[in-house]
C-alpha positions as CSV (number, residue, x, y, z in Angstrom):
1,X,85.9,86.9,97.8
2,X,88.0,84.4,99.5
3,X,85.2,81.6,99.2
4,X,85.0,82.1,95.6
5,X,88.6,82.4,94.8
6,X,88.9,78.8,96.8
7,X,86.1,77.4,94.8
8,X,87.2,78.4,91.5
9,X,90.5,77.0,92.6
10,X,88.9,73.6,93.5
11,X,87.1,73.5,90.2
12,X,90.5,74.3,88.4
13,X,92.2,71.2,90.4
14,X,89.5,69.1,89.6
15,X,89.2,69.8,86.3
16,X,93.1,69.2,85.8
17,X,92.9,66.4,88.0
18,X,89.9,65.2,85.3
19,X,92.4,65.9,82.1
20,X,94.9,64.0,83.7
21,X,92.7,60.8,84.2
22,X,92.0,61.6,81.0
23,X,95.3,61.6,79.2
24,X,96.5,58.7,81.3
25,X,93.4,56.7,80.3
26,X,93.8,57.4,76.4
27,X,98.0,56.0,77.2
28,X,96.4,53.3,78.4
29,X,94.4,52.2,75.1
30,X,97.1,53.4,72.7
31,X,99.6,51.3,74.9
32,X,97.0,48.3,75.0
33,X,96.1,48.8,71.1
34,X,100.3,48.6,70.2
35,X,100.6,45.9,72.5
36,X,98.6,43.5,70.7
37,X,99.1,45.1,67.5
38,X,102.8,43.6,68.4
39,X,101.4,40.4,69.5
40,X,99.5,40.1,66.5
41,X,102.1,40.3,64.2
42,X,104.4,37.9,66.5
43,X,101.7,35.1,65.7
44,X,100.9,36.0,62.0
45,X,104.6,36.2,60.8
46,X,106.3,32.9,62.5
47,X,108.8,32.6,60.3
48,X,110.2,35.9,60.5
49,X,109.9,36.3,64.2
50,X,112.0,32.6,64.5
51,X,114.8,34.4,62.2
52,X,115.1,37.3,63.7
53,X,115.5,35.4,67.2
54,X,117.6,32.9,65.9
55,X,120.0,35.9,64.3
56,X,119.9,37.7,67.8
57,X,120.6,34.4,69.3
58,X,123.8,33.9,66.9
59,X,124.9,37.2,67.7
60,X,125.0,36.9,71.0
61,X,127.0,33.8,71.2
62,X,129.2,34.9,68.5
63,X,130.2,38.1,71.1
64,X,130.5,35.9,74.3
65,X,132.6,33.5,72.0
66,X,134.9,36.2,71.0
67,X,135.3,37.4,74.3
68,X,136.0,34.0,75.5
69,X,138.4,33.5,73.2
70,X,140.1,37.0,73.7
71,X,140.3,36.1,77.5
């Protein structure tokens, strides 16, 4: 009784442990699929990735000019 309760509860870690590797492996490829799905679109659309860094880029000195001027 003991023996099969232990090996039924090895099975049922092994089989979690087996989902697990699972789920972490299918993260994996939907992480690696939007990653170059990102990098992808970086490289087709030039000109709007340049203005949208060069608009972060304006913002971000117009804030440290503001506070520079403030101090």
């Amino acid at each position: 009784m003991v023996r099969e309760f232990l090996s039924i509860t090895a099975f049922r870690i092994f089989d979690l442990s087996k989902k697990i590797d699972n789920y972490f492996q299918m993260f994996l490829r939907l992480f690696k699929e939007g990653f170059l799905f990102a990098v992808n679109s970086i490289i087709v659309n030039k000109l709007r990735t340049f203005l949208s860094l060069f608009g972060i880029t304006i913002g971000i000195f117009s804030i440290i000019s503001v506070f520079t001027v403030l101090d």
